[in-house]
Structures are given as structure tokens and as C-alpha cells.
C-alpha positions as CSV (number, residue, x, y, z in Angstrom):
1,X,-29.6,27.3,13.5
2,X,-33.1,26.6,14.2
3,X,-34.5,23.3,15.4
4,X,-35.5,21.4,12.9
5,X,-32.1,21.7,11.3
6,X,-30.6,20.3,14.5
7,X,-32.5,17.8,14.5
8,X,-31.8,16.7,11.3
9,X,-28.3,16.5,12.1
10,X,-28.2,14.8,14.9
11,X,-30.3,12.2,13.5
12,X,-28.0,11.8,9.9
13,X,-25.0,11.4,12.0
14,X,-26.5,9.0,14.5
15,X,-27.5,6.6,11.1
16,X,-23.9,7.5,10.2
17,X,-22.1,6.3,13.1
18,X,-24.6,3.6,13.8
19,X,-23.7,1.9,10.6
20,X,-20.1,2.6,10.2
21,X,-19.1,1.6,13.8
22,X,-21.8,-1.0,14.8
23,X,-19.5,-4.1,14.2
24,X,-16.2,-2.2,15.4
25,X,-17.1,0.2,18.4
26,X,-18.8,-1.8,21.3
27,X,-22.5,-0.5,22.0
28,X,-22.0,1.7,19.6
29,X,-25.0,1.2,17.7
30,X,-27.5,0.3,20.4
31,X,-26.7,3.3,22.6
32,X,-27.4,5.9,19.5
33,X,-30.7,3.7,18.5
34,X,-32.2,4.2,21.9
35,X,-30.9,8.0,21.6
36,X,-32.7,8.2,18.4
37,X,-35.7,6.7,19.7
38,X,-35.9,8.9,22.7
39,X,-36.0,11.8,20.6
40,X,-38.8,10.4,18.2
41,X,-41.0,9.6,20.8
42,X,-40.3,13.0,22.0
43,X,-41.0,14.9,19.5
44,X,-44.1,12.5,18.3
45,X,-45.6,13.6,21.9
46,X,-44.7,16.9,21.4
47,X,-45.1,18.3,18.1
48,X,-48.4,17.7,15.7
49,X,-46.3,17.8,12.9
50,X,-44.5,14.4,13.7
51,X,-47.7,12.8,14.8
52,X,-49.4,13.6,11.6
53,X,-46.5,12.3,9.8
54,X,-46.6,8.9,12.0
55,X,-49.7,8.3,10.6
56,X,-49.0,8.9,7.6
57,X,-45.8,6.4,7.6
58,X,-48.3,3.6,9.3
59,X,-50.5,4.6,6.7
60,X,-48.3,3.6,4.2
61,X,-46.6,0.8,5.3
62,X,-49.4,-1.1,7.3
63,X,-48.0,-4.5,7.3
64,X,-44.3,-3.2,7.5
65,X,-45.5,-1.4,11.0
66,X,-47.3,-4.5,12.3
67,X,-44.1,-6.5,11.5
68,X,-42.1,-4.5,13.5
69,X,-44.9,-4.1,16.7
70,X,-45.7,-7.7,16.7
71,X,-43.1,-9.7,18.2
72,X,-42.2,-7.6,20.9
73,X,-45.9,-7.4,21.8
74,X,-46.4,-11.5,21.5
75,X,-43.4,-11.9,23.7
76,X,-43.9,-9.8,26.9
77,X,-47.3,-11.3,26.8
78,X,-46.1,-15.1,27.0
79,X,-43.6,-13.8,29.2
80,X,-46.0,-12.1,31.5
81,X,-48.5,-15.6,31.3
82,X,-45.3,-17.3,32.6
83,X,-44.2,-18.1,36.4
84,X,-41.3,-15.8,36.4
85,X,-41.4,-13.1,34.1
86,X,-38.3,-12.4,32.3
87,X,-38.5,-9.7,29.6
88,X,-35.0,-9.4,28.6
89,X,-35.7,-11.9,25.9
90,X,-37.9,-9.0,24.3
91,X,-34.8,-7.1,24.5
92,X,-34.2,-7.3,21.0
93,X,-37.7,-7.4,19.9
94,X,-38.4,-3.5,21.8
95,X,-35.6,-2.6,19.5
96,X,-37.7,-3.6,16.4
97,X,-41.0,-2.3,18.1
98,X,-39.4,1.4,17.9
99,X,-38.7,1.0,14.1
100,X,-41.8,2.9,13.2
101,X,-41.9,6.2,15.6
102,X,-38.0,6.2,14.0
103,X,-39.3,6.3,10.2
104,X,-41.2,8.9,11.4
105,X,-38.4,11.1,12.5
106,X,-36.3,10.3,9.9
107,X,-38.5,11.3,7.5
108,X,-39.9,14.3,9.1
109,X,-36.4,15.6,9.8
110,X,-35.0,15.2,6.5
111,X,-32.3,13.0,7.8
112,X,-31.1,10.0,6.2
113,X,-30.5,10.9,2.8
114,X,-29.0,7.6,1.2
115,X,-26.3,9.8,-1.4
116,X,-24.9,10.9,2.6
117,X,-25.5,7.4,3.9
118,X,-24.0,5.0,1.8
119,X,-20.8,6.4,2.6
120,X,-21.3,4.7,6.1
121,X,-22.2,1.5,4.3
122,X,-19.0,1.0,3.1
123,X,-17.0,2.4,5.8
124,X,-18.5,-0.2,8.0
125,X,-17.7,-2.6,4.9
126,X,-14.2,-1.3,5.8
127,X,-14.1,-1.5,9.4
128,X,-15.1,-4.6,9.6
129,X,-12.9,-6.1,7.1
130,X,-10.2,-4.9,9.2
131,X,-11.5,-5.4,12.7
132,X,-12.2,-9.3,11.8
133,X,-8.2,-9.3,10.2
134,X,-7.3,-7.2,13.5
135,X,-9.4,-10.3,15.6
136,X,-7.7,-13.3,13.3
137,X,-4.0,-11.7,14.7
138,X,-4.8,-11.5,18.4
139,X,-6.8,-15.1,18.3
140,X,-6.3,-16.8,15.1
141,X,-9.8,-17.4,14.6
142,X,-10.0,-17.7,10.6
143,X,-13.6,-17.2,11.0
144,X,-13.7,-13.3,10.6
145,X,-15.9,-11.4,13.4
146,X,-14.7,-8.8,15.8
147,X,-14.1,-9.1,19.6
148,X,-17.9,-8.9,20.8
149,X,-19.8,-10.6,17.8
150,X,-20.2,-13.8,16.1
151,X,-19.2,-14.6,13.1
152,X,-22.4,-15.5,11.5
153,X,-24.6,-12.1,11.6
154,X,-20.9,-10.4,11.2
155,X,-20.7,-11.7,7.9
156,X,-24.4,-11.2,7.0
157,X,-24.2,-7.6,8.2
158,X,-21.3,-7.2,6.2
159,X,-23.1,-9.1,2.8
160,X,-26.3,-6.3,3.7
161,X,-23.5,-3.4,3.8
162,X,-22.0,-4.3,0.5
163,X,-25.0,-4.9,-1.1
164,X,-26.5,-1.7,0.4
165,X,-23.8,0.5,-1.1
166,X,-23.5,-1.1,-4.2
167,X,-27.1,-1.1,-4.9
168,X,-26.8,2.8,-4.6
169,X,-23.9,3.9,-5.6
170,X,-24.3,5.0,-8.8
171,X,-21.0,6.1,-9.3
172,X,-17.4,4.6,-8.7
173,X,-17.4,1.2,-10.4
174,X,-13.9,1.0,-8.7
175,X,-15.2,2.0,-5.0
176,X,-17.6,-0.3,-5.4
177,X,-15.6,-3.6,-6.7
178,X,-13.8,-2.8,-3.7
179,X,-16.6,-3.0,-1.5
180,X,-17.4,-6.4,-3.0
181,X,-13.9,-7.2,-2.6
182,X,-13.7,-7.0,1.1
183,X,-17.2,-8.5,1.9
184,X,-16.4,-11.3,-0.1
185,X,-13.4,-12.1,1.8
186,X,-15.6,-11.8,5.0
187,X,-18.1,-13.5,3.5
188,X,-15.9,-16.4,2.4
189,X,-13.8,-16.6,5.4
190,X,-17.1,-16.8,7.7
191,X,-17.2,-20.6,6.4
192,X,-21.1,-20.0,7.3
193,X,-23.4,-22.6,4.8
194,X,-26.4,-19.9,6.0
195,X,-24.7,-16.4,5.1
196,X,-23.2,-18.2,1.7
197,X,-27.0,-19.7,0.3
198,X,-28.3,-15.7,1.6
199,X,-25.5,-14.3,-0.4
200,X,-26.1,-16.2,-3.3
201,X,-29.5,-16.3,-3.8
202,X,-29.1,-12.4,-3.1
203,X,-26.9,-11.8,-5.6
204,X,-29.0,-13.9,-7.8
205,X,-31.6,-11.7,-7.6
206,X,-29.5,-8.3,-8.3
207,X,-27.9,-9.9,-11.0
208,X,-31.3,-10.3,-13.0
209,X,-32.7,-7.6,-12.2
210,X,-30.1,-5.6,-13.4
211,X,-28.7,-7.4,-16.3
212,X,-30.4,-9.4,-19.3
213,X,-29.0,-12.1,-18.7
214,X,-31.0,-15.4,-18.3
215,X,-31.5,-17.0,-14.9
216,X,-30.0,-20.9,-16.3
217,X,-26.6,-18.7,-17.3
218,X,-26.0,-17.6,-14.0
219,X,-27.0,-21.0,-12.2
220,X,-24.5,-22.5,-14.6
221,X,-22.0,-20.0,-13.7
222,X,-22.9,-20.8,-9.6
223,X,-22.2,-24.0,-10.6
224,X,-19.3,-23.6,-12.2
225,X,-17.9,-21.2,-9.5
226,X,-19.0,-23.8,-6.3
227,X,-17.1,-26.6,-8.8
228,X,-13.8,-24.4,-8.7
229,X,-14.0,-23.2,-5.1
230,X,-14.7,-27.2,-4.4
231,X,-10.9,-28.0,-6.2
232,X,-8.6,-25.1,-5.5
233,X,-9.9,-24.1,-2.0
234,X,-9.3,-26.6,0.8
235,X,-11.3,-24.1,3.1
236,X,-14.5,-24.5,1.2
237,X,-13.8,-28.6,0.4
238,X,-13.6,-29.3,4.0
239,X,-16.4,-27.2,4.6
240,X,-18.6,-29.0,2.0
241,X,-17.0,-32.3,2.7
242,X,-17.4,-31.8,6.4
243,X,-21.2,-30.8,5.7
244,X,-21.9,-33.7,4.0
245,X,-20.6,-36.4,6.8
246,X,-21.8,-34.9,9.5
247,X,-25.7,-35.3,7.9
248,X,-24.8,-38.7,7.1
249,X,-23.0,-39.5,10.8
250,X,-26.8,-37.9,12.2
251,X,-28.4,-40.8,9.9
252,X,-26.2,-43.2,11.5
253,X,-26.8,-42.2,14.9
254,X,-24.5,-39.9,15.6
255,X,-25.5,-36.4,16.6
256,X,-22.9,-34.3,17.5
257,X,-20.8,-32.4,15.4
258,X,-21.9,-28.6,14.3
259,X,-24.8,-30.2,11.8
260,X,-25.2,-32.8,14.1
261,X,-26.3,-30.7,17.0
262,X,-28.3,-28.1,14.7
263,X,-30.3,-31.2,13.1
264,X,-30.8,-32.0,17.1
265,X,-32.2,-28.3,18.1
266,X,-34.5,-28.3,15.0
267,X,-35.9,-31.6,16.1
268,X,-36.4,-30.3,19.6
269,X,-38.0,-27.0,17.9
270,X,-40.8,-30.0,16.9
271,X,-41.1,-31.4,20.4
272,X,-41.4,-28.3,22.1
273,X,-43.8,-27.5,19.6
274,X,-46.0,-30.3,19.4
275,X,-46.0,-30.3,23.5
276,X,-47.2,-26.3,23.5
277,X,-48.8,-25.7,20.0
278,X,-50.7,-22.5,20.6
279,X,-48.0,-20.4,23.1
280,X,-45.3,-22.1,22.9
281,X,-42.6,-22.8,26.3
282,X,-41.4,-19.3,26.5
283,X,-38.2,-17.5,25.3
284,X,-36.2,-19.5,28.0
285,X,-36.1,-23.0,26.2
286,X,-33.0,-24.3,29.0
287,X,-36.2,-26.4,30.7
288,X,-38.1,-27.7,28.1
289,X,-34.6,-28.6,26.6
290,X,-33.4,-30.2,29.4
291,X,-36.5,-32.2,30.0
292,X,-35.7,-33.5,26.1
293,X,-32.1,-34.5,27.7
294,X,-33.6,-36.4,30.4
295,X,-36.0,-38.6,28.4
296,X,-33.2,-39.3,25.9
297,X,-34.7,-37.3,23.2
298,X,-31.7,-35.0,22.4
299,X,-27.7,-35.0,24.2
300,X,-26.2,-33.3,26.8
301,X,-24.1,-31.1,23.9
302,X,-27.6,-29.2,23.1
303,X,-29.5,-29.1,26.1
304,X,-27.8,-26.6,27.8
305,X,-28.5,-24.2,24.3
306,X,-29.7,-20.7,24.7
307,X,-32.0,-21.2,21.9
308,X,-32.4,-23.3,18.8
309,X,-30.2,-21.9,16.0
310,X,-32.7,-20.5,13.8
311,X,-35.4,-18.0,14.1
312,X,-38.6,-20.1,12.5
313,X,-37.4,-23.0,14.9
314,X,-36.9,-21.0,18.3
315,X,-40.4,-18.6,17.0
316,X,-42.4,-21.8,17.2
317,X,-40.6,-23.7,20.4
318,X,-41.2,-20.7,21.8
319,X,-44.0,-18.9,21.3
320,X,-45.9,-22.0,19.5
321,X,-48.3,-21.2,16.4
322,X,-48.0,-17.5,17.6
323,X,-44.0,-17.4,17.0
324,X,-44.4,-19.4,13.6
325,X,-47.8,-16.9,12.0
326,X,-45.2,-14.2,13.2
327,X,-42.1,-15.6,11.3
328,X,-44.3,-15.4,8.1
329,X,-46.0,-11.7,9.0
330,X,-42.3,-10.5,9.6
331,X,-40.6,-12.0,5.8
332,X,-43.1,-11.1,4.1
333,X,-44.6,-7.6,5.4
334,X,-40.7,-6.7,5.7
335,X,-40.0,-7.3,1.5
336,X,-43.5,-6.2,0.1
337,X,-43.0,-2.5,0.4
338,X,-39.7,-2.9,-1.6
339,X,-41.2,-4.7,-4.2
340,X,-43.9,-2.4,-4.5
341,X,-40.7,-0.2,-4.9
342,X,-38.9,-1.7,-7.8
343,X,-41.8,-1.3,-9.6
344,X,-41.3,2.6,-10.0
345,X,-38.1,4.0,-11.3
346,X,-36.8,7.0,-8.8
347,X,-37.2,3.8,-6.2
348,X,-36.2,0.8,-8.1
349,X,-32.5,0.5,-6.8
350,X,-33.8,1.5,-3.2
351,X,-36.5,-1.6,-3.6
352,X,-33.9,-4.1,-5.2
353,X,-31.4,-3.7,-2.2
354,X,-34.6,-4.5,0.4
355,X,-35.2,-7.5,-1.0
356,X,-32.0,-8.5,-1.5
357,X,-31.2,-8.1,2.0
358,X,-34.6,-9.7,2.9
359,X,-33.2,-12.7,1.2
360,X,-29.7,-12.9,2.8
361,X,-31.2,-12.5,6.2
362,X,-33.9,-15.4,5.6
363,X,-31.1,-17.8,4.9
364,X,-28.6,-17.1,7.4
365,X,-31.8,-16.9,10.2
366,X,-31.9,-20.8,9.5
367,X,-28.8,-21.3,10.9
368,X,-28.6,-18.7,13.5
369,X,-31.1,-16.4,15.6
370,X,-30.5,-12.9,13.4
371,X,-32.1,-10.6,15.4
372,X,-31.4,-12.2,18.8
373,X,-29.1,-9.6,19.9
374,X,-30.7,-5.3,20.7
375,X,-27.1,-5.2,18.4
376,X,-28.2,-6.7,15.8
377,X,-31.7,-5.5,15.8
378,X,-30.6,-1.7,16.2
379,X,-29.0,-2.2,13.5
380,X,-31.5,-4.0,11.2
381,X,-34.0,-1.4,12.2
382,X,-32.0,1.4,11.0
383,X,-31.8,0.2,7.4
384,X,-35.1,-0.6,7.0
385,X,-35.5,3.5,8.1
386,X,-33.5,4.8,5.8
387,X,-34.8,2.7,2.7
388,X,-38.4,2.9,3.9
389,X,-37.3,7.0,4.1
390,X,-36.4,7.2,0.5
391,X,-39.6,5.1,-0.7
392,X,-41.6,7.8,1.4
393,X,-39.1,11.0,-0.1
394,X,-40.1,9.8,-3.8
395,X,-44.0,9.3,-2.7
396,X,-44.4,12.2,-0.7
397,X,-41.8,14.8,-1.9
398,X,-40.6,17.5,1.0
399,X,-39.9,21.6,-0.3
């Protein structure tokens, strides 16, 4: 077996197990990134075959690559301007910095071929299906999420996953109903406002796409849906209902509560803000939050927060205008190449499923910090790859 064969297969199963056992198998997905990651800077420094077909991925995906460089770049340079330098808040960030050298040996390898791949899509659907019903036994947490996550990017992962292999699967209406069977329950049991608007909207945007069907039918049909959930499902009433007086109680004065102290943090997003427009405080909000605390300006619930529950608000308490010119780079330069996609036929499904899960993660990143965790970002990394791969397969076709 020669060595570009090996390499391709080591770097199809890591995708493989990094998708299907990221949310169930602890460090699972962060230990094979970095693996992977080794190996492509390896090869990138050692063969001019990978080099040349770096450049030719930053080539094509300019704004895709400066995306992915940017943040970690912006934060070890606040954190190195601050007194003490701590650069495991860039943790997560290095994870998406590494995206690029990865396309490249993904796609110089031959590895990552989606009809291989979406079979890890849903067996991750699977696993975590059952690992959140295993985690409601032991704890009775009806919020679904396995033992080392939480239950928001759980259930948006899960929403990505489903749409991922639905998108692609091309065959198997049953397999795939399925799918969408156990995400949904996920999904529904998270009782997370962000994940369900991302979901939505998502779906939304297949479901035109892909049918003829006018966009007021299926807003009526949302409608119609949220109106049912709203009378037959005391879990979504009491979720709505709770919603709703909570925003009115932060009105009133009172700030607590789940709203109550994510109203709160956004606030103190502005403060911090206003007080360091250009840089920002750093990744480390706990002082600047608990100087807010001290002059009254938020309670002691929040100001002990590790950050501000939602990635444009923490981006711009943190790392000011910077953080906030950043938040737009990333959305935008991270969906263009899959619309650009949709546009062609042998890439259309590939570019529908980026933007759909562009949209789902936009949403649930106003209510929590998405790509916070090296977890979460190994993981968000590796599907850009393997889409970005297939754009590149169809665009630049391999013997």
C-alpha cells in the first residue's frame, strides 16, 4: 500500500470517527483534529504537491481562509497587549486557524468523500439521541446533552448532523425521516429559543429551495405548527409563557431569571464596549464584569459569567470593534462559498446544507458562545472541510 493511499485512509476515518463520536466519546474529536492537523502541516512542509494545492484552496476560498485565520490571530494579539497573557482563550480559535492546511489535506488525499461521510452524520445523529436519553436516566435532566456538553451546541450539532445527512442522502427517504425523527426530539427537548429560531429558519430555507412551494405557505404552516405545539405541549407553553414574563419582569426591574440575566450580559456587552471601543477588555471579561457589579450596573448572578452568552456580544466586549468587524468577516465569508455553490448543479445540495447550517449556527450563537469550546470548533471545522472538499472535487476534478 503506498502512501498516499494511507494517508487517505487515515484521514477518512479520522472525519469518520470525529463526527460520529464527537458528542458521545470524550475528546474524541479534538484529539483526532489535532492528529489531523499535525499531519497536514506535515506534509504541507514536506511535499510540493500539498503546498501547491494550499494555494490553490486559499486561492479559491479567500475570504473563507481569512475567516478562519482571523480570530485566532486578533486574540493572541489582545492577549499578548494584556498584563497577563492568557492564551487559552484562543484555544478554540487555533482550532479554527488550522481549518485551511486541513482542506488542503483532505483534498489532496482524496479523503472525505461525502457518499462515505454522511454515514457518520447520522450515526452521530444516533449516538447522540441515545447518549442524551442515556444522560436523562442517570440525572433526569429533560434537556438532552451528554455527560461533558451542554445542551445548547448539543442540540445545534445534532440540527447540523441531520441536516448534513439529509441534504445528501439521495437515497433512503426512510433512513432519512428517521434522522429527522431523532434530531427533532433533541431538538425539541433542548427547550433552547436559540437552536429552535436556527432550526427553523434553516429548514425554511431547504424547504424552498427544494420544493415550489411559496414562502407565505410555509410561514402559515410555522404558524400553524408553533399554534399547536403552544396547546397540546405543556413543555413548549411554559417555555413560551416563561419567555414572555421574564422580558416583561426585566422591564419591571427585575433581572434575574434565564432571560433576565442574558438581557443583563448583553447590556454589559455595551458597557464593556463603549468603555474599550477599538480592543476591547480581553477574553477574560470576570474584571470588567465585576467592576459593572460594583457600580450597580448589572447583579451579582452575572458577574461572576465566563462570558456573555452570545458570540457578537462577547466578540465586541472583548475584542471591541476588532471582535464585532470579525463577527461579520466570519458569517459571511463562511456562507458565500456555498452559495456560490448552489448555483451549479453537481454542488447545489453540498451548497444548500452550508448555508443551512450557517443559519442554525447564527441563531443559536445569540444565545450561547458556539465555538467557545476546541470541541466544538474541531468539530465545526471538520464540516466546513469536507463540504469545502466536495466544492473543490466538482471544480477541480482529481484522475
Amino acid at each position: 500500500m503506498n502512501t498516499s493511499k494511507i494517508v487517505q485512509i487515515i484521514s477518512t476515518t479520522s472525519l469518520i470517527f470525529i463526527f460520529s463520536l464527537g458528542f458521545s466519546v470524550q475528546r474524541s474529536s479534538t484529539s483526532l483534529y489535532l492528529i489531523l492537523s499535525a499531519l497536514a502541516l506535515i506534509l504541507i512542509a514536506t511535499k510540493k504537491t500539498f503546498r501547491n494545492t494550499l494555494k490553490l484552496c486559499w486561492k479559491t476560498f479567500p475570504g473563507w481562509t481569512i475567516a478562519m485565520l482571523a480570530l485566532a490571530v486578533a486574540i493572541t494579539i489582545r492577549e499578548i497587549a494584556s498584563p497577563t497573557i492568557q492564551l487559552r482563550y484562543a484555544d478554540a480559535a487555533y482550532r479554527l486557524f488550522l481549518a485551511p492546511f486541513l482542506l488542503a489535506l483532505i483534498f489532496e488525499s482524496k479523503a472525505g468523500d461525502i457518499k462515505i461521510i454522511k454515514w457518520s452524520w447520522l450515526t452521530a445523529v444516533i449516538l447522540m439521541a441515545a447518549s442524551g436519553y442515556f444522560n436523562y436516566i442517570t440525572t433526569q435532566d429533560i434537556r438532552l446533552h451528554s455527560a461533558f456538553t451542554n445542551t445548547i451546541p448539543y442540540s445545534a450539532f445534532c440540527a447540523v448532523f441531520a441536516i448534513l445527512f439529509v441534504t445528501t442522502n439521495q437515497s433512503g427517504k426512510l433512513i432519512s425521516a428517521a434522522c429527522l425523527i431523532l434530531a427533532s426530539a433533541v431538538i425539541f427537548y433542548s427547550q433552547s429559543r436559540g437552536v429552535w429560531t436556527g432550526v427553523i429558519l434553516a429548514t425554511t430555507f431547504l424547504i424552498l429551495n427544494t420544493y415550489n412551494i411559496s414562502g407565505k405557505k410555509i410561514f402559515s404552516t410555522i404558524a400553524l405548527i408553533a399554534i399547536l405545539a403552544y396547546a397540546t405541549s405543556d413543555l413548549f407553553s411554559s417555555r413560551a409563557d416563561i419567555t414572555i414574563q421574564q422580558a416583561m419582569d426585566f422591564f419591571n426591574g427585575n433581572r434575574e431569571g434565564s432571560v433576565g440575566m442574558r438581557m443583563q450580559l448583553a447590556l454589559a456587552s455595551y458597557y464593556i464596549f463603549i468603555e474599550n471601543p477599538i480592543f476591547g477588555a480581553g477574553r477574560n471579561l470576570l474584571p470588567a464584569l465585576h467592576d459593572l457589579y460594583v457600580n450597580g450596573y448589572i447583579t451579582q448572578s452575572v458577574s461572576d459569567a465566563a462570558d456573555t452568552h452570545g458570540e457578537l456580544f462577547y466578540n465586541a466586549a472583548s475584542l471591541g470593534i476588532v471582535g464585532v468587524i470579525y463577527y461579520l468577516i466570519f458569517y459571511i465569508f463562511t456562507t458565500v462559498p456555498f452559495i456560490q455553490a448552489m448555483k451549479q448543479k453537481a454542488t447545489r445540495q453540498v451548497g444548500m446544507a452550508g448555508v443551512a447550517i450557517s443559519i442554525v449556527f447564527f441563531f443559536t450563537g445569540f444565545t450561547h458562545i458556539t465555538f467557545g469550546l476546541s470541541m466544538y470548533a474541531s468539530i465545526y471545522a471538520s464540516i466546513q472541510v469536507v463540504l469545502l472538499t466536495a466544492i473543490l472535487n466538482a471544480k477541480y476534478p482529481k484522475t
